[in-house]
Backbone and ligand atoms as CSV (ligand in chain L), in Angstrom:
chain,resi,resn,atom,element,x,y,z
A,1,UNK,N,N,5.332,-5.559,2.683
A,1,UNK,CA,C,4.330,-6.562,2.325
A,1,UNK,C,C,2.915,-5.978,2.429
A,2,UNK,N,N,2.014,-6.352,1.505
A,2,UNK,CA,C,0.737,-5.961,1.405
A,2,UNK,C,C,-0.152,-6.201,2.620
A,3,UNK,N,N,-0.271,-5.876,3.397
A,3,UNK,CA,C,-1.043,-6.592,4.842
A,3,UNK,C,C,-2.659,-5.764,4.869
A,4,UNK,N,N,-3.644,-5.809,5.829
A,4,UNK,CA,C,-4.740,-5.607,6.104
A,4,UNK,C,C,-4.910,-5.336,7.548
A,5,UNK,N,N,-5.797,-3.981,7.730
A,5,UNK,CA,C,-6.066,-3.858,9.063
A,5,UNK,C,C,-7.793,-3.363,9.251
A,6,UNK,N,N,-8.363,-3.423,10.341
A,6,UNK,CA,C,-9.712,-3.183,10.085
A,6,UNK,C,C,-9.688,-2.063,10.884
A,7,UNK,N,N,-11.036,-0.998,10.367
A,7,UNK,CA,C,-11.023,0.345,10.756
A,7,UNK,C,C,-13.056,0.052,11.002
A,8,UNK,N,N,-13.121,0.998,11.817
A,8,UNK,CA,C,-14.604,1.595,12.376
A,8,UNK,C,C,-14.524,3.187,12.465
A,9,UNK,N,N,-15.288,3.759,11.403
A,9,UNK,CA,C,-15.889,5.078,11.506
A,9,UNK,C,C,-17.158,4.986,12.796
A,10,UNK,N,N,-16.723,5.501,13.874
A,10,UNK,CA,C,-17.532,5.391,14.988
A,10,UNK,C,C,-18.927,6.124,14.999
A,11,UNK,N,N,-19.321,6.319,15.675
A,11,UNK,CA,C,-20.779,6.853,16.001
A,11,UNK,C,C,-21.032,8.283,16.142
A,12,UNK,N,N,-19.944,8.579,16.408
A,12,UNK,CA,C,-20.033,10.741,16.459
A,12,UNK,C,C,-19.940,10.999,15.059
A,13,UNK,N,N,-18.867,10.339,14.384
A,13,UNK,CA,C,-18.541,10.713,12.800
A,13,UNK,C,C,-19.742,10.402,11.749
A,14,UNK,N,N,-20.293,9.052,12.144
A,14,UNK,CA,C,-21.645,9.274,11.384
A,14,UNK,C,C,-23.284,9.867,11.604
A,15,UNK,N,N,-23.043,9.953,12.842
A,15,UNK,CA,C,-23.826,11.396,13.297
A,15,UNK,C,C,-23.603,12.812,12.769
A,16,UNK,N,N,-22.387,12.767,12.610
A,16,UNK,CA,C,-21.697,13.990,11.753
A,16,UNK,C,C,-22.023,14.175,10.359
A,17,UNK,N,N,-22.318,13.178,9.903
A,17,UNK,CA,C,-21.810,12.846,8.355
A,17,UNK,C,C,-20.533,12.922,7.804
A,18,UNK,N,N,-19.676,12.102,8.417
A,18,UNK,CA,C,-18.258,12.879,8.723
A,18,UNK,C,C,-17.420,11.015,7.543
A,19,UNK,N,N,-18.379,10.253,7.517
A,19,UNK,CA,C,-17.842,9.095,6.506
A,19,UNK,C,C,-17.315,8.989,5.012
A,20,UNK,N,N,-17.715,10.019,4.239
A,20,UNK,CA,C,-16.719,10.432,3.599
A,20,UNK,C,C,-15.739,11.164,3.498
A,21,UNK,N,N,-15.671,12.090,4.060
A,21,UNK,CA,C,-14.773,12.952,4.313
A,21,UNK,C,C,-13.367,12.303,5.350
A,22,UNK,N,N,-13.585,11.289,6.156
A,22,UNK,CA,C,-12.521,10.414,6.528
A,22,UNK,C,C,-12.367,9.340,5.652
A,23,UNK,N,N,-13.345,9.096,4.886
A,23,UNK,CA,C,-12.339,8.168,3.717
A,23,UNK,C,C,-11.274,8.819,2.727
A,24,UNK,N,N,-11.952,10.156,2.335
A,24,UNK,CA,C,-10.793,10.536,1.740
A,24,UNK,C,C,-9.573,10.490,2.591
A,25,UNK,N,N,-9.160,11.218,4.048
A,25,UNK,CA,C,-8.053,10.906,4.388
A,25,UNK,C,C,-7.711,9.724,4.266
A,26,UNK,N,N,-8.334,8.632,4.265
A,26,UNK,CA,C,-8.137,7.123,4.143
A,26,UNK,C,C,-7.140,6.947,2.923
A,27,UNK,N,N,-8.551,6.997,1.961
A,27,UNK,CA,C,-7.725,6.926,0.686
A,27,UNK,C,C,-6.767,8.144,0.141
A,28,UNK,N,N,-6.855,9.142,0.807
A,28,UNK,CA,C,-5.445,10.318,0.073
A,28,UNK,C,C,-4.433,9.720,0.646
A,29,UNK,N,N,-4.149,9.205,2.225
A,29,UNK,CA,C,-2.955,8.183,2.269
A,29,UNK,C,C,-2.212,7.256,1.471
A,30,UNK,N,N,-3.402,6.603,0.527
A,30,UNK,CA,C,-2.752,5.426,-0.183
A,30,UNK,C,C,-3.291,4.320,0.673
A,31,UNK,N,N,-3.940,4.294,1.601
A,31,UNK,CA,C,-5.021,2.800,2.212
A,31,UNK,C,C,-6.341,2.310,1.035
A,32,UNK,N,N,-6.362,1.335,0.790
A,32,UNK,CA,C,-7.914,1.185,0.001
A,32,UNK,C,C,-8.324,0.195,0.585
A,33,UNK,N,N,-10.052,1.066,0.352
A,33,UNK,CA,C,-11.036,0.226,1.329
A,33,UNK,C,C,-11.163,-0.907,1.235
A,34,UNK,N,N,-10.864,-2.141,0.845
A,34,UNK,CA,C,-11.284,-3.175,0.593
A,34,UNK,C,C,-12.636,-3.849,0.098
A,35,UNK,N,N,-13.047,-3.285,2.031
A,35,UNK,CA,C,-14.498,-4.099,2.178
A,35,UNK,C,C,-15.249,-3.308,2.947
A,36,UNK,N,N,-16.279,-3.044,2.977
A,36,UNK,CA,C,-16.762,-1.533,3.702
A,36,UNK,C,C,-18.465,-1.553,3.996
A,37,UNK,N,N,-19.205,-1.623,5.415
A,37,UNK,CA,C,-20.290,-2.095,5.369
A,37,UNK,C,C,-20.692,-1.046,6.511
A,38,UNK,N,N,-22.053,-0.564,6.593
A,38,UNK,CA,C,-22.421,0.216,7.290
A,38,UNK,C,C,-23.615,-0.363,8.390
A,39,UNK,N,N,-23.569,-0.426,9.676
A,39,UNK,CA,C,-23.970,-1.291,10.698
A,39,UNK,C,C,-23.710,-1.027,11.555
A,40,UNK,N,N,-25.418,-1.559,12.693
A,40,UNK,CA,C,-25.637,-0.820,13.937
A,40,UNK,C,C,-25.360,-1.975,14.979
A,41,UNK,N,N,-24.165,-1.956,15.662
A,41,UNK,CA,C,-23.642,-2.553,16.484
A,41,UNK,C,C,-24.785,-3.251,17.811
A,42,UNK,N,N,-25.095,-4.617,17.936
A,42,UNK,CA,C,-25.574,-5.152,19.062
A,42,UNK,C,C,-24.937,-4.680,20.134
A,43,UNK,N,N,-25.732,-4.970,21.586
A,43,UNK,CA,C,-24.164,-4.407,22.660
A,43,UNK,C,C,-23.481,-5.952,22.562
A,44,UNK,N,N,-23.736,-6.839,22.495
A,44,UNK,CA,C,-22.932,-8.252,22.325
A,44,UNK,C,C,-22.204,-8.066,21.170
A,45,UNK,N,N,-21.927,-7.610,20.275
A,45,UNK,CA,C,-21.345,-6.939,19.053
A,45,UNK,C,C,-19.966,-6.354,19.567
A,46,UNK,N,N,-20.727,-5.164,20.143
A,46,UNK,CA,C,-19.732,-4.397,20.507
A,46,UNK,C,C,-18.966,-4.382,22.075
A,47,UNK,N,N,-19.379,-5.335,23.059
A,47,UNK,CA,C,-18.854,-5.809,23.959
A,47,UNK,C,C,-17.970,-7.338,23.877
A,48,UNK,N,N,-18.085,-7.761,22.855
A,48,UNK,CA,C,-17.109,-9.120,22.250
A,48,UNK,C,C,-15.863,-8.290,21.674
A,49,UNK,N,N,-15.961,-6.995,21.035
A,49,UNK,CA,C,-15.266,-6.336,20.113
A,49,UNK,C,C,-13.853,-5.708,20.882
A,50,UNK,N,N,-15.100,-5.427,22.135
A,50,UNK,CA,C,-13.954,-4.569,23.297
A,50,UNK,C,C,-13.664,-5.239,24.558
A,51,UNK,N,N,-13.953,-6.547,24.367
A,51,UNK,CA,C,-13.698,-7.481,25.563
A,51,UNK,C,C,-12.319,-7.312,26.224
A,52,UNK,N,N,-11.142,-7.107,25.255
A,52,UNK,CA,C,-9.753,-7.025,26.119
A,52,UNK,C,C,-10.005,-5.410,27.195
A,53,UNK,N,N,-10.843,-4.459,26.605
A,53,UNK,CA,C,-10.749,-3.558,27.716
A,53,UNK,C,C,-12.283,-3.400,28.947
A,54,UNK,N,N,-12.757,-4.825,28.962
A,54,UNK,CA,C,-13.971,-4.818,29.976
A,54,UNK,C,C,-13.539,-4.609,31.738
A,55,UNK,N,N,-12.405,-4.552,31.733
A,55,UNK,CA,C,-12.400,-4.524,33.200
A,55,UNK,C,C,-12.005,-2.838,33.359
A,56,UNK,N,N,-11.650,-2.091,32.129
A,56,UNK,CA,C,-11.410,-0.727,32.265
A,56,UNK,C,C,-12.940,-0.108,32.742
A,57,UNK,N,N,-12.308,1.162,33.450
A,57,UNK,CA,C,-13.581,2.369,33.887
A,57,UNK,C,C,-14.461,2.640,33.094
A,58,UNK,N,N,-13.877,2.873,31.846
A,58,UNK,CA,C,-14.783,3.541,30.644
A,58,UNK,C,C,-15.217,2.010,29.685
A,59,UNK,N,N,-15.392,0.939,30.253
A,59,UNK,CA,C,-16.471,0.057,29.320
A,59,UNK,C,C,-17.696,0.064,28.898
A,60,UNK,N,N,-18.152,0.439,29.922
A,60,UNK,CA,C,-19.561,0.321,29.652
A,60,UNK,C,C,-20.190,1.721,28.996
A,61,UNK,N,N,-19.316,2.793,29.216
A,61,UNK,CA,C,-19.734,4.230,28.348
A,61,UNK,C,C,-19.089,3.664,27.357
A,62,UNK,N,N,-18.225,3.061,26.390
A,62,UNK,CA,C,-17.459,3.008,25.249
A,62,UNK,C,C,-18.634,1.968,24.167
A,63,UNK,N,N,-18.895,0.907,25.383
A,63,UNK,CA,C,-20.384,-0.175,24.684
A,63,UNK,C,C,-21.538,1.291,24.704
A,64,UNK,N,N,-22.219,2.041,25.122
A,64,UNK,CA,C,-22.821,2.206,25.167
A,64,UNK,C,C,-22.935,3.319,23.535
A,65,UNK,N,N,-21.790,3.999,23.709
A,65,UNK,CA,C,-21.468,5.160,22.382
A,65,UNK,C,C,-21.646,4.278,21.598
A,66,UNK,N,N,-20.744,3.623,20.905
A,66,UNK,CA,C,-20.387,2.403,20.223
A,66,UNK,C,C,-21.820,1.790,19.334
A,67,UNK,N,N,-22.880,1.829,20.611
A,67,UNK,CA,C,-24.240,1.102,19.886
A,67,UNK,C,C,-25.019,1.867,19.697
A,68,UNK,N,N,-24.917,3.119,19.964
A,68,UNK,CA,C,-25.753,4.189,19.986
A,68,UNK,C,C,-26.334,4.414,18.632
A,69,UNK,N,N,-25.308,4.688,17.539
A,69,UNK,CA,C,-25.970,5.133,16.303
A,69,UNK,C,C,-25.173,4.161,15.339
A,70,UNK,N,N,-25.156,4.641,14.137
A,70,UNK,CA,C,-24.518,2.901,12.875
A,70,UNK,C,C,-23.217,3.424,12.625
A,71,UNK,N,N,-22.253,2.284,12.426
A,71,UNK,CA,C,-20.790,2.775,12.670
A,71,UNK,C,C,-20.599,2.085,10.951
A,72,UNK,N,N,-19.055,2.411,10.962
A,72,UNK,CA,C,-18.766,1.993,9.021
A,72,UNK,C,C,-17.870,0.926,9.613
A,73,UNK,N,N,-18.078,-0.040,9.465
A,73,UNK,CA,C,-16.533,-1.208,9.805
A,73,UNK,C,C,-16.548,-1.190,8.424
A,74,UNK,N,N,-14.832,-1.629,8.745
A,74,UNK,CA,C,-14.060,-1.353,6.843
A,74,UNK,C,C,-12.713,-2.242,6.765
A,75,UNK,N,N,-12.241,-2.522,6.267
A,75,UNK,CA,C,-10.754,-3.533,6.046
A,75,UNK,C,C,-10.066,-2.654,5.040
A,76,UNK,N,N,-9.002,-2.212,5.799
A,76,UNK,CA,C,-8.048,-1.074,4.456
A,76,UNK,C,C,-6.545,-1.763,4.629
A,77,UNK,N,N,-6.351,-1.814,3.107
A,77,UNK,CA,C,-4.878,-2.304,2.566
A,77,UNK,C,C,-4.027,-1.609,1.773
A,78,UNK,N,N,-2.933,-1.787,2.135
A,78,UNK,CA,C,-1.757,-1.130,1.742
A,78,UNK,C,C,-0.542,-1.812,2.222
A,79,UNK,N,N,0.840,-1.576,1.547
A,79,UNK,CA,C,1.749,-1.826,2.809
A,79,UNK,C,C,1.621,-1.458,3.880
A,80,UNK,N,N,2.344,-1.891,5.183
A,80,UNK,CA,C,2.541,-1.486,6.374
A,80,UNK,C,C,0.703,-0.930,6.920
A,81,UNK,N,N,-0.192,-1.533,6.666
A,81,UNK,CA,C,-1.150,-1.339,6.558
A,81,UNK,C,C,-1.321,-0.820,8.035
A,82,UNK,N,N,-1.482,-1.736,9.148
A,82,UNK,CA,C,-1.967,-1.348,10.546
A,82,UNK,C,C,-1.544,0.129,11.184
A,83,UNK,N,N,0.009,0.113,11.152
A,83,UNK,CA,C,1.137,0.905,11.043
A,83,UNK,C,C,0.495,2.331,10.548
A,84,UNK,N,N,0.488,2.330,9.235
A,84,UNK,CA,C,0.246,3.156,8.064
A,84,UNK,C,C,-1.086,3.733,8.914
A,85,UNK,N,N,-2.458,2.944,9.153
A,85,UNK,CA,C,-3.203,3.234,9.445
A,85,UNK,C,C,-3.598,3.875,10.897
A,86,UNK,N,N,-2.517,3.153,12.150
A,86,UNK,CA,C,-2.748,4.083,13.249
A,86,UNK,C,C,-2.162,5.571,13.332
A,87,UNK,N,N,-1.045,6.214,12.195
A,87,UNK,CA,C,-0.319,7.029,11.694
A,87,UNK,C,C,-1.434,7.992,11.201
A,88,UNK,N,N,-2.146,7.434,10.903
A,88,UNK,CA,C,-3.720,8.600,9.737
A,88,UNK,C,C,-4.530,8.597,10.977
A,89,UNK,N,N,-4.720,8.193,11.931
A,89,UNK,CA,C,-5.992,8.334,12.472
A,89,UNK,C,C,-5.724,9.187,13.832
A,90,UNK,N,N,-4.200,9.186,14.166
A,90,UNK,CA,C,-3.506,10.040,15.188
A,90,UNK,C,C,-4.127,9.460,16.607
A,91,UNK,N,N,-3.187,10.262,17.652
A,91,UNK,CA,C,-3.157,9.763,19.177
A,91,UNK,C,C,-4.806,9.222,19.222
A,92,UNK,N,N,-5.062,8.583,20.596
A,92,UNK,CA,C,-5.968,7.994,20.808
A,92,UNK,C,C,-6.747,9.334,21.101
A,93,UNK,N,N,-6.219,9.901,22.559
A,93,UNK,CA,C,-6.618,11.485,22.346
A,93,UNK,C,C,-6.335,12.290,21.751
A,94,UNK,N,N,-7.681,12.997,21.066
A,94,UNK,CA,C,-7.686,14.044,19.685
A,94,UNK,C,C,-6.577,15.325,20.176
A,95,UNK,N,N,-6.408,15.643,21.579
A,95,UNK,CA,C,-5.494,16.845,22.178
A,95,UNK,C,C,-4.394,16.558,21.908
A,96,UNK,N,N,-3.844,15.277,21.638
A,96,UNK,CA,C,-2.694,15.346,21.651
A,96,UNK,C,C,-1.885,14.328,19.768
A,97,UNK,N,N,-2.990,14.291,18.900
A,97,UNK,CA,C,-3.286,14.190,17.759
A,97,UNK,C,C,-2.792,14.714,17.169
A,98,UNK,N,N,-1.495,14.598,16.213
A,98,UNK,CA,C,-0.841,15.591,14.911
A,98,UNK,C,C,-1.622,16.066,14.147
A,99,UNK,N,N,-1.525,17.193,13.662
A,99,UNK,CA,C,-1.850,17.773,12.659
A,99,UNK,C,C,-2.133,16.855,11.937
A,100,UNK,N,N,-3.588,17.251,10.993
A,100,UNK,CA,C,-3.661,16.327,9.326
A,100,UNK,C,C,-4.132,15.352,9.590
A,101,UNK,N,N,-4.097,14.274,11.261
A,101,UNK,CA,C,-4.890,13.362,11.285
A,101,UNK,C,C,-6.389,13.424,11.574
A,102,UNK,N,N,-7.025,12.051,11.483
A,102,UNK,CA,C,-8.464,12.132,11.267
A,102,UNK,C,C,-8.691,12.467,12.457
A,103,UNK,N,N,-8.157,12.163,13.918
A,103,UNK,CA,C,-8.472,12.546,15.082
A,103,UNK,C,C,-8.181,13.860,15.415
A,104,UNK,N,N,-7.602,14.385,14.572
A,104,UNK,CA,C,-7.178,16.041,15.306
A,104,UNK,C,C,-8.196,16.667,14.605
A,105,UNK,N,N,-8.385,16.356,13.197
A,105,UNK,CA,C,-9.505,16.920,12.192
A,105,UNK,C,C,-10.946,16.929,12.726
A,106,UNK,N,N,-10.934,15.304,13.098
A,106,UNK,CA,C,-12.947,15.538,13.660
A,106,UNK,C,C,-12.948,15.163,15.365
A,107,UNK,N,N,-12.085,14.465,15.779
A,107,UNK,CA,C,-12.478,13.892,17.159
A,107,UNK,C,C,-13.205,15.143,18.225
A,108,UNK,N,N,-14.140,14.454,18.853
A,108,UNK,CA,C,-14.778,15.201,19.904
A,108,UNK,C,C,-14.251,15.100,21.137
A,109,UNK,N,N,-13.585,14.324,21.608
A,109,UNK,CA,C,-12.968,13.495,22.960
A,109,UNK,C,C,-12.337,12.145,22.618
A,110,UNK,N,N,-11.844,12.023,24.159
A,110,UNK,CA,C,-11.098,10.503,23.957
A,110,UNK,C,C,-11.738,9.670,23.773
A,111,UNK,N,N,-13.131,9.696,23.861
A,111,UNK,CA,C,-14.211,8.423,24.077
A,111,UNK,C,C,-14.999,8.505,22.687
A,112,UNK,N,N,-15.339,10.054,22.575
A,112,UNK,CA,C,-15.530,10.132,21.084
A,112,UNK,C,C,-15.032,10.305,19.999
A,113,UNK,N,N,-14.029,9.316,19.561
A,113,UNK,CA,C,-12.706,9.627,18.793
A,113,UNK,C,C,-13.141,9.501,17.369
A,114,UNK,N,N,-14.110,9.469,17.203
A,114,UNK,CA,C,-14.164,8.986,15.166
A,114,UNK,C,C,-13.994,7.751,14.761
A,115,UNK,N,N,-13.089,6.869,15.181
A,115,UNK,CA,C,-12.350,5.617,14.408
A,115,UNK,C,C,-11.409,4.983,15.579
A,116,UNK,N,N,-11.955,4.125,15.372
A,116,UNK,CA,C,-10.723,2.998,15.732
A,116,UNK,C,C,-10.115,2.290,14.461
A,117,UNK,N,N,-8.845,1.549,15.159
A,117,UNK,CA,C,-8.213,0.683,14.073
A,117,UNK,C,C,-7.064,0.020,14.936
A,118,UNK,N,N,-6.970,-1.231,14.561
A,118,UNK,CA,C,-6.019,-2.387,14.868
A,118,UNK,C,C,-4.430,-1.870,15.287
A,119,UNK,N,N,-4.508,-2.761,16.377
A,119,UNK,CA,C,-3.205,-2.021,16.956
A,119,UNK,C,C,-2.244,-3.374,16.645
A,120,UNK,N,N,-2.740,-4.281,15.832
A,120,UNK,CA,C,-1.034,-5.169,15.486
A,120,UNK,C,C,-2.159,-6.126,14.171
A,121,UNK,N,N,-0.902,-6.686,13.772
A,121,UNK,CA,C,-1.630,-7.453,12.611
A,121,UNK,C,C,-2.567,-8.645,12.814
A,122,UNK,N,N,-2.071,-9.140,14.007
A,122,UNK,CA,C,-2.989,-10.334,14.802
A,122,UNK,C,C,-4.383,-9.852,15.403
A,123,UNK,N,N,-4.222,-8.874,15.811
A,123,UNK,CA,C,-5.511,-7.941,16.141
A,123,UNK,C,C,-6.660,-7.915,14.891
A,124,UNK,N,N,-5.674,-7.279,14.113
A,124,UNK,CA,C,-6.465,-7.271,12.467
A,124,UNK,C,C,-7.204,-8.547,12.226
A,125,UNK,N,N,-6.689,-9.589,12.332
A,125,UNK,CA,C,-7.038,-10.341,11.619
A,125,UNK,C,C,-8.325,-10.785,12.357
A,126,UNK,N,N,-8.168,-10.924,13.899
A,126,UNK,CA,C,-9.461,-11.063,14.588
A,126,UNK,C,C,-10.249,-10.096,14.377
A,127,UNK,N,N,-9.824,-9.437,14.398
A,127,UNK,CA,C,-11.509,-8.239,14.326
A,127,UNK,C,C,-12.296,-7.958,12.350
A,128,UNK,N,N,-11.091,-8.004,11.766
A,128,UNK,CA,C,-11.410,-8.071,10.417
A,128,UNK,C,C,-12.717,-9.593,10.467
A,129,UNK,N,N,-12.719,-10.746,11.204
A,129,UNK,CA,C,-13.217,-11.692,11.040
A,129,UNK,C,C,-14.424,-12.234,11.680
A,130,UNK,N,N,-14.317,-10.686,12.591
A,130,UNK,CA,C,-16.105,-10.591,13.717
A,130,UNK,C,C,-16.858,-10.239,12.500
A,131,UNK,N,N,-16.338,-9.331,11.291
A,131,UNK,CA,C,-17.458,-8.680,10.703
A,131,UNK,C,C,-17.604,-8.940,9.247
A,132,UNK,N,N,-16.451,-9.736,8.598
A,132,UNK,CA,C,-16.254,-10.048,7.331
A,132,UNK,C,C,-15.732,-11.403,6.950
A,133,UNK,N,N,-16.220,-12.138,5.982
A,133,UNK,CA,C,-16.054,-13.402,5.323
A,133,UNK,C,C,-14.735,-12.965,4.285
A,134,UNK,N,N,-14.264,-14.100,4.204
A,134,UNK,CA,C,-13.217,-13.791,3.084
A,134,UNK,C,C,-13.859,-12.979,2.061
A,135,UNK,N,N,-15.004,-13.773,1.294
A,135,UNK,CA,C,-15.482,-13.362,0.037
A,135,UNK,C,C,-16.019,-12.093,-0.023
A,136,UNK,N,N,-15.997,-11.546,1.106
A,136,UNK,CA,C,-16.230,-10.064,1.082
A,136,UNK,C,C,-15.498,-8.858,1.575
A,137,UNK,N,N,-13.666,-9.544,1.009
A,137,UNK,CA,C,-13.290,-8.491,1.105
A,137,UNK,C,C,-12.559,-8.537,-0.452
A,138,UNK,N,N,-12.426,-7.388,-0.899
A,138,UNK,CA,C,-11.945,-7.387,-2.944
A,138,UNK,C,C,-11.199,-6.831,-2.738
A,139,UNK,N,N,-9.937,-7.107,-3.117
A,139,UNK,CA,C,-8.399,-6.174,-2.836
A,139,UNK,C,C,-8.442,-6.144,-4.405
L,1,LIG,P1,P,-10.342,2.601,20.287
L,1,LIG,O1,O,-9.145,2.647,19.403
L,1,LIG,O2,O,-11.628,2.297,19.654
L,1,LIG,O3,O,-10.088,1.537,21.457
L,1,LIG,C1,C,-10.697,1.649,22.734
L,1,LIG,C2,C,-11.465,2.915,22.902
L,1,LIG,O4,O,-11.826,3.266,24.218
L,1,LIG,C3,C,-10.622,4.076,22.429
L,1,LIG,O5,O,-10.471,4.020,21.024
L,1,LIG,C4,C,-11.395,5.260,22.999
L,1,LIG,O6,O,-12.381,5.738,22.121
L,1,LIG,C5,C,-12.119,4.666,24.215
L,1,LIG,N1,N,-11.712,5.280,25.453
L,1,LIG,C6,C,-12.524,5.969,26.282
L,1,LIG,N2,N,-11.853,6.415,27.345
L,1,LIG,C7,C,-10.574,6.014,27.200
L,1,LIG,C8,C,-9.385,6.186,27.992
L,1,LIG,N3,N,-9.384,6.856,29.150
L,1,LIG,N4,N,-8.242,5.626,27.522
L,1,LIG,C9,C,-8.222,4.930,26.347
L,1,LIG,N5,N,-9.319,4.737,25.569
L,1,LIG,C10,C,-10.485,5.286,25.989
């Protein structure tokens, strides 16, 4: 089934200039962008975003990266979309990251990983909906 998951090109990668060059892995997968907006995270932004991990060690360094410089939030579809998509972006840590993924390719660390993306479809749908209206996503 055609499903949707939401992705963030993080703050090292566009410091990098590293946002197209992970869309192509995006799109050489077979994910398409949907909906795709480039934006500098409030820390209320980005501490609503990461609220399930506020009681972890690394919160307040993760809010802090996070708002530092302008990140790409994006909604990419395909089948098996979420799935499909934590598969392209590899382990959370880049050390232990397959080959070919975006995290083994650019990640700097665990904290500076390049991208996040939705770890279930219910996830998706909340976070797809912090940053996007229906009418702005075009499948
Ligand atoms: P992300 O998929 O955006 O979800 C939470 C983020 O916390 C994660 O990617 C990492 O970038 C960051 N993070 C920093 N330190 C850790 C850690 N020790 N374990 C897991 N995630 C971490």
């Amino acid at each position: 089934m055609t499903e949707r998951t939401f992705s963030i090109i993080k703050p090292d990668a566009t410091r990098r200039n590293l946002t197209g060059a992970i869309n192509a892995v995006i799109e050489g997968a077979g994910l398409r962008i949907v909906a795709q907006r480039r934006v500098k995270l409030s820390e209320a932004q980005a501490r609503k975003f990461y609220e399930v991990h506020a009681e972890r060690p690394f919160y307040g360094e993760l809010v802090g990266q996070m708002t530092a410089e302008p990140v790409v939030v994006q909604v990419l579809e395909a089948e098996n979309a979420v799935a499909k998509y934590r598969e392209v972006m590899g382990a959370t840590n880049p050390e232990q990251a397959a080959d070919g993924t975006i995290r083994k390719q650019f990640a700097l660390s665990i904290g500076e990983n390049s991208v996040h993306g939705s770890d279930s479809i219910e996830n998706a749908g909340i976070e797809i909906a912090q940053f996007f209206t229906d009418d702005q996503i075009v499948g």
